[in-house]
C-alpha positions as CSV (number, residue, x, y, z in Angstrom):
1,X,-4.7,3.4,-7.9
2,X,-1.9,1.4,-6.9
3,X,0.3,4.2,-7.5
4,X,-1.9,5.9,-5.0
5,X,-1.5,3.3,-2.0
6,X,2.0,2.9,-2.5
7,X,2.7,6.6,-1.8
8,X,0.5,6.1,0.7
9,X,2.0,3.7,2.1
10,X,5.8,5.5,1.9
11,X,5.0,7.5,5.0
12,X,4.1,4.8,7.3
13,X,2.6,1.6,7.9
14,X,-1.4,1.7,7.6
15,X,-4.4,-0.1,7.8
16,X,-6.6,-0.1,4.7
17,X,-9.2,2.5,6.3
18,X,-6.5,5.3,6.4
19,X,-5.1,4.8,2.9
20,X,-8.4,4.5,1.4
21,X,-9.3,8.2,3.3
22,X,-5.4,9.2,2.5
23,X,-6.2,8.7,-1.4
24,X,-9.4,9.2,-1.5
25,X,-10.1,5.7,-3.2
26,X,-13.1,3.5,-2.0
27,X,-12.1,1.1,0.8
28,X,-12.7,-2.1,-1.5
29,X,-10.7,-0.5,-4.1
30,X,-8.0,0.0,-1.6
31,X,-7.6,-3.7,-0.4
32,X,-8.1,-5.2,-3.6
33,X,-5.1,-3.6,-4.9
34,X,-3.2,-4.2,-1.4
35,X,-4.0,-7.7,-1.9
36,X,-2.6,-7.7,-5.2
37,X,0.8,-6.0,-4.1
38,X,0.6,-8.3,-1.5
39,X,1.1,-10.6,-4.5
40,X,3.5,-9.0,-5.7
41,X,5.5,-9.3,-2.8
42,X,5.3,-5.0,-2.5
43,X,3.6,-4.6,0.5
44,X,3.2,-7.0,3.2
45,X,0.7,-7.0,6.4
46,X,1.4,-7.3,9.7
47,X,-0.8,-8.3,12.9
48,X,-4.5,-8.7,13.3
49,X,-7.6,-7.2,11.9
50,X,-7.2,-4.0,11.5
51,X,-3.7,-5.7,9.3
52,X,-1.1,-3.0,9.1
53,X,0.3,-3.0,5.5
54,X,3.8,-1.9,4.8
55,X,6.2,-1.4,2.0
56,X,8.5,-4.5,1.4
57,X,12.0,-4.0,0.4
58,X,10.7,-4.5,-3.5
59,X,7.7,-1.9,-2.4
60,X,10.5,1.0,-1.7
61,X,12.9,0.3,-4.4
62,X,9.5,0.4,-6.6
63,X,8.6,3.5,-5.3
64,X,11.9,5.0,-6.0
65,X,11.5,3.9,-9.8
66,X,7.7,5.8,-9.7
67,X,9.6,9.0,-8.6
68,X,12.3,8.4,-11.1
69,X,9.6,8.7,-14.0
């Protein structure tokens, strides 16, 4: 599943709603595991509710190592 929202999240930045309809995971699903690669220091939010999550620096070079596999 995380796998799944951070390709998500490698188009653009998102609100939990869209990446949960963009993976077709369940919205809780979705913002449990952006809180936990929030954590992780992967993916960061920005503004207010609706938060826009985006890929961190660590996120992308993360990414690249997924498609490297």
């Amino acid at each position: 599943a995380r796998t799944r929202v951070i390709l998500a999240l490698e188009k653009a930045a998102s609100n939990a709603r869209n990446v949960a309809s963009a993976t077709g995971l369940n919205y809780n699903i979705v913002l449990h595991h952006l809180r936990l690669l929030e954590a992780e220091k992967v993916v960061t939010r920005k503004g207010n509710r609706p938060f826009l999550w985006e890929l961190t620096g660590m996120g992308q070079q993360r990414l690249v190592n997924l498609k490297a596999h």
